[in-house]
N, C-alpha and C positions, 0 to 999 in steps of 0.2 A: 269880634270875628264871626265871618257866616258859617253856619252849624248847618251842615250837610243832612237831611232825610233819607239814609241808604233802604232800601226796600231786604229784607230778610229774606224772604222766599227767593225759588228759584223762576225769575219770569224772562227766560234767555227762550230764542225761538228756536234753539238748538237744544236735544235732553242733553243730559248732565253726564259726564262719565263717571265715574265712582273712585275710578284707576287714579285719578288726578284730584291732588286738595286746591280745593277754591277756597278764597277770601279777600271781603272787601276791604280796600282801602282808604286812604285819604291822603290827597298830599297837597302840594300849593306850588302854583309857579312864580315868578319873579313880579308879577301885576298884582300878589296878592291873591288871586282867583283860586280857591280851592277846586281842586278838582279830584272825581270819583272814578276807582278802578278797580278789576278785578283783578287777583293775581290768581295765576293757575301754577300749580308748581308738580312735578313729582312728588309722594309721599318721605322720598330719602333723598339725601346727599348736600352736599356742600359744593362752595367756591361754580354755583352752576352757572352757564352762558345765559344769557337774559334777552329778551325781547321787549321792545315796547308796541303796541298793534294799537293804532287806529282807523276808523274809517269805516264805511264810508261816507261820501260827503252828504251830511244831514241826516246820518245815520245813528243809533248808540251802540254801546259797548254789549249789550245784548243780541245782537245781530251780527253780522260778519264779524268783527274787529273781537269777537268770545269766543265764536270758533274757530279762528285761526290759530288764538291766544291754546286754547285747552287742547289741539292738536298737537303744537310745539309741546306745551307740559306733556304730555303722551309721549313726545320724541325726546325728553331730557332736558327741557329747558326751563325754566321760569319764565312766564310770560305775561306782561302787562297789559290788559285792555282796560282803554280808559274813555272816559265822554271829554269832547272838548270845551271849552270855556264857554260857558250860558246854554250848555245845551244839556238832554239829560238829567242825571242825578248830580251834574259838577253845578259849581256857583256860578253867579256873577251876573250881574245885570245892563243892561238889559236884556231879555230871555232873548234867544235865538237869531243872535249876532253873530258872523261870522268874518275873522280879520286873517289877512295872509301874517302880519307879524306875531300876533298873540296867539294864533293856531300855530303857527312854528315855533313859537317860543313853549306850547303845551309839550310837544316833542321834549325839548329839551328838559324840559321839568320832571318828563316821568324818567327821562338818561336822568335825572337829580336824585329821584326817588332808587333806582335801582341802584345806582352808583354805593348809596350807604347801606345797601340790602341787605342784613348777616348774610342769606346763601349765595351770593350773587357775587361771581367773581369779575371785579369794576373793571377790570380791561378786557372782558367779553363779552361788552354790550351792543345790540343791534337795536335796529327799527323796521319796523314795517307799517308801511301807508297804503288802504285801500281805496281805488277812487280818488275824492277829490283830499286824500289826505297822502297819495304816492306822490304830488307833487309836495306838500307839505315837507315830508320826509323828506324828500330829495333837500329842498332850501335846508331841512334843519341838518341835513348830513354833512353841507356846505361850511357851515358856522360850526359845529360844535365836532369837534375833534375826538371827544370821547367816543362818540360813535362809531366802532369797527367794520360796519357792515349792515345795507339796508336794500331792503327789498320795496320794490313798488309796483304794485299787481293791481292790473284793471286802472291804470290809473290816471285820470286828470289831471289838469295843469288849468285850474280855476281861474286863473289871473288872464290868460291866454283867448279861453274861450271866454267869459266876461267881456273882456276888451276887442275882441275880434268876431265872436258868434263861432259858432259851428263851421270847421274847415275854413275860419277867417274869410268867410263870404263879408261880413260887416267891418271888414277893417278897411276904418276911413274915420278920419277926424270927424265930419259931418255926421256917422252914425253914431258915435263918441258924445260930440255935441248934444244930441240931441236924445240920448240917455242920459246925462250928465243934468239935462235941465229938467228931467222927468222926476229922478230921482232925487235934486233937489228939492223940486214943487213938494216932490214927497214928505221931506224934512219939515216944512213951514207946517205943512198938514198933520205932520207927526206932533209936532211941538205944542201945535196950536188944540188939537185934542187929548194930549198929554196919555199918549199911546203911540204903539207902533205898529204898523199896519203887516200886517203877512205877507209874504207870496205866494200863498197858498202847497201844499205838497205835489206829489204827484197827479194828476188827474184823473178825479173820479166824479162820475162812471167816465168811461174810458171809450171816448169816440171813435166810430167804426173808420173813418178815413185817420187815425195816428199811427205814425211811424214806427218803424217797429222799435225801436231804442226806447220811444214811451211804453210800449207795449210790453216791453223787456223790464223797462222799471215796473210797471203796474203789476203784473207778475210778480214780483217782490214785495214790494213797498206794502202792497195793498189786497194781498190775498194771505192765506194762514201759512204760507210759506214763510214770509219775512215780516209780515204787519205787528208791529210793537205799538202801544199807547203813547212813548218818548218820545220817539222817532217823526223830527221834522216830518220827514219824506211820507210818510204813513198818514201823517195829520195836517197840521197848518203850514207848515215849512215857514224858511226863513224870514229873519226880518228884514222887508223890501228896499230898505237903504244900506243892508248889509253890502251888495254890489259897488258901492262908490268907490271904499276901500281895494277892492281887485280891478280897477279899473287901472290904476296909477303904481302898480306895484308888481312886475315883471318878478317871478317868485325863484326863477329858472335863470337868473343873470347870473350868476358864480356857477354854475352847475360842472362846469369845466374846471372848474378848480377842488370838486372833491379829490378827495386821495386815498380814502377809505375805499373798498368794493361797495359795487352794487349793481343786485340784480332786477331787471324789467322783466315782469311778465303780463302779459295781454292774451285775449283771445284772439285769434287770427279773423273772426268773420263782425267780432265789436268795433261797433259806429265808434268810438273811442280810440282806438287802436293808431291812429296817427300822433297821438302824446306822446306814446311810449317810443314811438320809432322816431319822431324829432327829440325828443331828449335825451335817446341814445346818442344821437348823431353830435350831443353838446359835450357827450362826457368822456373821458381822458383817459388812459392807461389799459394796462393788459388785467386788473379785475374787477371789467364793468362788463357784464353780459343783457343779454337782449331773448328772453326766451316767447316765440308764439306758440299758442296752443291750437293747434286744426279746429278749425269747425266751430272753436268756443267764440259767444258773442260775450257782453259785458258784464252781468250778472251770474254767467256762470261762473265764475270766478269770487262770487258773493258767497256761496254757501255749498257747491256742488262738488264735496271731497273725490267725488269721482273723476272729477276734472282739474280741480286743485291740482298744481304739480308740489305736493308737499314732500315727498322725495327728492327732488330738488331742491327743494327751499332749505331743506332741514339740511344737505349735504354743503350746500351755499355758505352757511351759519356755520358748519363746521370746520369748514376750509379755512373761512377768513377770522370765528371769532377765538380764535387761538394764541 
């Protein structure tokens, strides 16, 4: 079995609260894939509501998905931030893979992990997905029933823009095609040098005619605000034939059929911001809400407690995981 390297110190790009006990984990999902997490907990109590927080996409558990996590432990909950499979301090090879089933199925592994918690009372478990893991969460809310109630902030629909580009300007079998054979050629190249070739992270240095939404991650990713050593996004980013897998696999086709709550939150002025509003438009009943925040674009929403609606969130959790 693969024997996990957990790092000891504290190397989160968020400090530490003292108010709240941290400790690392370990657990495994159904592929085998051990995977690494932090639990933040309050200091007391039993039978508590649980979170599981991932994201963002190409992101680790040291970065947003820690502080979301030690926030909620602040507000009374146990909360799991974890890295997903081949990324990070989690297993599995090859490194920096990313699959729409085995990233949903990480979801469900950590609902596995809390479900047997001692403090953790198993019929009040939620999820939360930042980025390209609010759509993750949405699919895994979909399939696994244990889950009460999930939130999905700032967030993507990876399979969507993949297969379609930005604002589905590229949706067309022809542009399809002919990613399809890119990334294949990539494959033979891959094999044939018995490596995998990067996509590179975010872009640096950061050319003066980019968009503001790169400018917005660069901001992040790659200044002492959010730059981690783990962290795809910071460094090499993914591995370039990760994309095949999100091309053929619609993550968002049940989404109308959850039955548990769930809430969307977005910044109102984020390049992103139309995920959230077509997925609202797919899901069902009287407790699925839709919240926009003024002004915020895509990364505030990464680390900006000022903007954070965690009063909300934390009231959300309370309603539904009951």
């Amino acid at each position: 079995m693969e024997k996990l390297k957990l790092t000891k110190k504290w190397d989160k790009v968020f400090p530490q609260d003292m108010r709240v006990k941290h400790e690392k984990v370990v657990f495994q999902n159904r592929y085998g894939i051990k995977l690494a997490g932090d639990v933040y907990s309050p200091f007391e109590g039993e039978n508590l509501p649980a979170v599981a927080v991932c994201g963002p996409f190409g992101a680790v558990k040291e970065q947003s998905s820690g502080l979301y996590a030690q926030e909620l432990a602040l507000r009374g909950f146990l909360a799991l931030a974890f890295d997903p499979s081949f990324t990070g301090e989690s297993g599995g090879e090859p490194r920096y893979v990313a699959s729409p089933d085995i990233n949903t199925e990480d979801f469900c592994a950590a609902v596995d992990f809390l479900s047997v918690c001692p403090r953790v009372d198993k019929e009040k478990i939620g999820i939360l997905g930042i980025c390209g893991w609010g759509g993750m969460a949405l699919n895994a809310a979909a399939q696994d029933t244990r889950v009460k109630a999930t939130v999905a902030s700032t967030m993507y629909d990876m399979t969507r823009v993949t297969a379609k580009g930005y604002f589905d300007e590229q949706d067309s079998p022809a542009a399809r095609k002919e990613m399809r054979q890119a990334l294949n050629a990539q494959r033979t190249l891959d094999y044939r040098n018995g490596s995998y070739e990067l996509a590179g992270g975010v872009v640096d240095p950061l050319p003066a005619d980019a968009p503001f939404f790169v400018k917005d991650y660069y901001d992040y990713y790659k200044t002492k605000r959010g730059y981690h050593p783990r962290s795809l996004n910071s460094n090499g980013g993914w591995n370039k034939t990760s994309s095949l897998s999100f091309l053929n696999m619609p993550i968002l086709a049940y989404a109308g059929e959850i039955a548990s709550a769930v809430l969307l939150v977005h910044g109102e002025k984020a390049h992103s911001c139309y995920f959230s509003k077509d997925a609202f438009k797919l899901l069902k009943g009287e407790n699925k809400e839709l919240l926009l925040i003024p002004g915020a674009v895509h990364t505030d929403l990464y680390d900006r407690k000022d903007i954070i609606p965690f009063d909300k969130i934390e009231g959300f959790y309370r309603k539904y995981l009951r």
